[in-house]
C-alpha positions as MATLAB code, in Angstrom:
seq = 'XXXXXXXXXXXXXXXXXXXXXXXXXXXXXXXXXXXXXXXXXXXXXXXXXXXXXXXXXXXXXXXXXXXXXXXXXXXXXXXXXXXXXXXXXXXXXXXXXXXXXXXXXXXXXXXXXXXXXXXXXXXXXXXXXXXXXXXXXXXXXXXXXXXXXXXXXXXXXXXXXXXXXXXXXXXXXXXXXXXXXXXXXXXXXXXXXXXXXXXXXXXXXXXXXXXXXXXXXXXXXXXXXXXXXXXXXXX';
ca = [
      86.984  124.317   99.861;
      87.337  127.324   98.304;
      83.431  128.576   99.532;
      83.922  128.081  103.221;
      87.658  129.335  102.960;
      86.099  132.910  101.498;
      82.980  132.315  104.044;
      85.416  132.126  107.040;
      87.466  134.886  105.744;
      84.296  137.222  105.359;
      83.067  136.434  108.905;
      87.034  137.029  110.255;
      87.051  140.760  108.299;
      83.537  141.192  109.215;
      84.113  140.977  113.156;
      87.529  142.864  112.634;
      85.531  145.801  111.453;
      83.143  145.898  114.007;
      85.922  145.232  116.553;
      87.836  147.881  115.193;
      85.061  150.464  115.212;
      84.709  150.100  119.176;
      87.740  150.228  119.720;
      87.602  153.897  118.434;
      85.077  154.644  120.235;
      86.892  153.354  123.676;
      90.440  154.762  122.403;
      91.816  151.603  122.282;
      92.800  151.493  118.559;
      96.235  150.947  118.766;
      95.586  147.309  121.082;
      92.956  146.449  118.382;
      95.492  147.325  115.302;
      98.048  144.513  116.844;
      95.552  141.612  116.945;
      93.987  142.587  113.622;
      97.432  142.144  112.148;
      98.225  139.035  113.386;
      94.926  137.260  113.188;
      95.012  138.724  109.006;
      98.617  137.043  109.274;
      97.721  133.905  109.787;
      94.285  133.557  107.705;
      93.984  131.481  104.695;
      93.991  132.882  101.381;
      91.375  131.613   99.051;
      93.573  132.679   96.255;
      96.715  130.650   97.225;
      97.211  126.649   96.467;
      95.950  124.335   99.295;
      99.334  123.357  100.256;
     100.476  126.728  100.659;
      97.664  127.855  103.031;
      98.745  124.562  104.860;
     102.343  126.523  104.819;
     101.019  129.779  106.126;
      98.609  128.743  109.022;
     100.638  125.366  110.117;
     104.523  126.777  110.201;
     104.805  128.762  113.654;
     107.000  128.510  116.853;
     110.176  129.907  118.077;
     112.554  127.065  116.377;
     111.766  125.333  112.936;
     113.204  122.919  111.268;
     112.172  121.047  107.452;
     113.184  117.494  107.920;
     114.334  116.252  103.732;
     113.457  112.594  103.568;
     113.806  111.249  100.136;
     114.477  107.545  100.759;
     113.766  104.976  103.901;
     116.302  105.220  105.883;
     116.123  103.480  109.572;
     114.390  105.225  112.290;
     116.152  108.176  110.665;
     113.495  110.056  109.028;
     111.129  109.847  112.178;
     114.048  110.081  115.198;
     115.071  113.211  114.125;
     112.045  115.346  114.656;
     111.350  113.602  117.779;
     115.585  114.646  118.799;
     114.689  118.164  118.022;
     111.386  118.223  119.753;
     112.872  116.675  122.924;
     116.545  118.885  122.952;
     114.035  122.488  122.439;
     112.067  120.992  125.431;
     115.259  120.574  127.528;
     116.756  123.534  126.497;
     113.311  125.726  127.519;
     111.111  125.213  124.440;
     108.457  122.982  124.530;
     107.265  120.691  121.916;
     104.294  122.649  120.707;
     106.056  125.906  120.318;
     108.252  124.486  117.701;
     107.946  123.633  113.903;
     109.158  120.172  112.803;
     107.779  119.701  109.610;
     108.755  115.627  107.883;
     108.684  116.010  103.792;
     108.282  112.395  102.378;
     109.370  112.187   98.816;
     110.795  110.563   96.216;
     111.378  106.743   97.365;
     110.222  107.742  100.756;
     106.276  108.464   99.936;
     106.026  104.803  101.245;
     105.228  105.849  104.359;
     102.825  108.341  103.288;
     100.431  105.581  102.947;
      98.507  102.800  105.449;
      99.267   99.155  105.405;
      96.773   97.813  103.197;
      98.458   99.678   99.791;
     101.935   98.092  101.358;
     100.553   94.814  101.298;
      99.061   95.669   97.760;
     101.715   97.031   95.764;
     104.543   95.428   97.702;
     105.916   98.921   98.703;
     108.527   96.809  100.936;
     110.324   95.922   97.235;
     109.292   99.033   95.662;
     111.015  101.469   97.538;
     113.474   99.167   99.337;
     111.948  100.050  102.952;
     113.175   97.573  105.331;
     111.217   95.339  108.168;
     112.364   97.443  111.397;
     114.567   96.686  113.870;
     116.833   93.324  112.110;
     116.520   94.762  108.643;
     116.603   91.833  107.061;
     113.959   91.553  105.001;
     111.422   94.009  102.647;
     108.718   95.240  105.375;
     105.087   93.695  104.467;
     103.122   97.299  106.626;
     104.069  100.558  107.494;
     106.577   99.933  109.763;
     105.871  103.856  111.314;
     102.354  104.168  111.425;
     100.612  102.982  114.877;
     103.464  101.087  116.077;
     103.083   98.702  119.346;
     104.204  100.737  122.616;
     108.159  100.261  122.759;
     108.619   99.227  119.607;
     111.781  101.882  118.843;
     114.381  101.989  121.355;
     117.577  104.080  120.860;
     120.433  103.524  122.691;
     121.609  105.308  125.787;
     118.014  106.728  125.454;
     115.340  103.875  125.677;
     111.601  103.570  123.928;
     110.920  106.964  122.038;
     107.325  107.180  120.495;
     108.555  108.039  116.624;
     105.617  106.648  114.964;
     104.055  109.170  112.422;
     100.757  108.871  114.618;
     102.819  109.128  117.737;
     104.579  112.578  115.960;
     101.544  113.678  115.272;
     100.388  113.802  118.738;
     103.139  116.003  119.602;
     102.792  118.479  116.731;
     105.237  117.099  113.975;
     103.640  117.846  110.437;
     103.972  115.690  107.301;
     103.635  115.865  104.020;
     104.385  114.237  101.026;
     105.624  114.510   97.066;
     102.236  114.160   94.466;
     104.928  114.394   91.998;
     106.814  111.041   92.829;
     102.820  109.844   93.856;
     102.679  110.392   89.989;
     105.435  109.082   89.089;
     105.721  105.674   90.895;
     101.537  105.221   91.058;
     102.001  104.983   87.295;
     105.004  102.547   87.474;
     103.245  100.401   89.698;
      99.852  100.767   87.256;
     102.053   99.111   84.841;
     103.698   96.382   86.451;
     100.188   95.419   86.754;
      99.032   95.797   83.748;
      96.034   98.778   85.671;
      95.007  101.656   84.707;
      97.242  104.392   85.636;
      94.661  107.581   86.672;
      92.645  104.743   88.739;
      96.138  103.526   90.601;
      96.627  107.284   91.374;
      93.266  108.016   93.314;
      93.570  104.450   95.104;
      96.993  106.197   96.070;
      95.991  110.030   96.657;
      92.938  108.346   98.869;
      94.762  105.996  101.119;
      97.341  108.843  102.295;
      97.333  108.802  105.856;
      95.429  111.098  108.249;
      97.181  114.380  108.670;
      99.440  113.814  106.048;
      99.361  117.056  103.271;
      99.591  116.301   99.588;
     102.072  119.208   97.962;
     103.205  119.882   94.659;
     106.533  118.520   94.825;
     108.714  117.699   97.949;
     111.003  120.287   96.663;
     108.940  122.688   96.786;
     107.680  121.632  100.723;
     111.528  121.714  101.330;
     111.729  125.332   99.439;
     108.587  126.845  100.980;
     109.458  125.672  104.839;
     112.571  127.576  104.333;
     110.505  130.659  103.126;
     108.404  130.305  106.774;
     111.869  130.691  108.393;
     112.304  126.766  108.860;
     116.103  125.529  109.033;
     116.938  122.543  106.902;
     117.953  118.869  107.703;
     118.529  116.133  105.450;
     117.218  113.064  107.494;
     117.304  110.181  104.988;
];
C-alpha cells in the first residue's frame, strides 16, 4: 500500500512540475499555483495511518456531518444520514456535495459485518440488535445490508433506501471501531472456546465492502470533526 501510495504521489509531483514549468513559460503561473494547491491538498500521505488518508481524501462538500453510533438503535443510525442527505438536497445541496460520514462502534460494529458472521456468532444476542420492523426478536442477518426494495418506510414519508449498500450509493461513508472488533472478537473467541487472533481476522475479513477499519470510533468521531464535520449522536 505504501509502494503505490509513494508511486502515485511521485507521478502527481512529477506532472505538477512539468505543468508548472509551462505555465511560466505561457505566464499563466498564478492559474497553475491554484490547482497545484488543491490537487497537493487532497493527496495521500504515505507517512500518515490508512485511516487518516481515508479522512483527508474522503471528507469534502459544503455541509458535513459525523453520525456517533455506538449501539443498534432502530432505523436510527442509518435514517439519519439519509434525513440530512435529502433536507441539503431540498434546501439546494445535493447529495454528493455533502459529507455524511456513519461511525459504527462499540455494540454497534454488528453491522459492520455480512450475514454469514451474524448467523455465526449470533450477533442478534451479542449486541442486542433487533429483527427490523416488529422488534421482537434478536435479528438472525444484517438487517441493513442489501435490504429488499421497501423494506423501511417512515411515516408521513414512505420507503427510504437506508440500507448501508443503498447509503453507499449515494455517498454516505462508514467506518467502524477495530478497538471494540478487538474487544468483542476476543469475547466471542472465548465463549467458544477459539482462538482469539484467528476469531479476529475471520472478523477484520468479513467487514463489509466500503466499510473503513479505524483505530478507535473515537477517534473517527474526533478526526471528522478536525475535517470540519458537525456532530450527531444517532444511536
Amino acid at each position: 500500500m505504501k509502494t503505490n501510495l509513494n508511486e502515485n504521489q511521485a507521478n502527481r509531483r512529477g506532472f505538477l512540475k512539468i505543468l508548472a514549468g509551462t505555465a511560466a513559460t505561457l505566464g499563466i503561473t498564478s492559474y497553475v499555483k491554484s490547482a497545484q494547491q488543491a490537487v497537493e491538498a487532497n493527496m495521500p500521505d504515505a507517512k500518515m495511518h490508512i485511516a487518516d488518508q481515508w479522512m483527508k481524501t474522503s471528507i469534502k462538500g459544503k455541509h458535513r456531518m459525523v453520525f456517533d453510533v455506538t449501539q443498534p438503535h432502530d432505523v436510527l443510525p442509518f435514517a439519519w444520514p439519509k434525513v440530512f442527505l435529502m433536507t441539503n438536497g431540498a434546501t439546494g445541496t445535493p447529495e454528493k456535495e455533502n459529507t455524511a460520514m456513519v461511525v459504527l462502534r462499540h455494540n454497534a460494529i454488528c453491522y459492520a459485518f455480512g450475514h454469514e458472521l451474524w448467523a455465526k456468532y449470533n450477533f442478534g444476542q451479542m449486541f442486542k440488535a433487533m429483527s427490523p420492523p416488529e422488534h421482537k426478536e434478536f435479528a438472525t442477518k444484517n438487517p441493513f445490508w442489501q435490504p429488499a426494495k421497501g423494506a423501511f418506510n417512515i411515516p408521513g414519508i414512505g420507503a427510504v433506501p437506508i440500507g448501508i449498500n443503498e447509503l453507499q450509493e449515494s455517498g454516505v461513508l462508514f467506518c467502524v471501531c477495530d478497538a471494540a472488533m478487538t474487544v468483542f472478537s476476543a469475547v466471542a473467541a472465548d465463549m467458544m472456546k477459539m482462538d482469539a487472533a484467528t476469531v479476529k481476522k475471520e472478523w477484520e475479513a468479513a467487514v463489509l465492502p466500503g466499510i473503513q477499519i479505524v483505530p478507535s470510533g473515537v477517534w473517527a468521531v474526533g478526526r471528522a470533526q478536525e475535517y470540519d464535520c458537525s456532530y450527531c449522536f444517532a444511536g
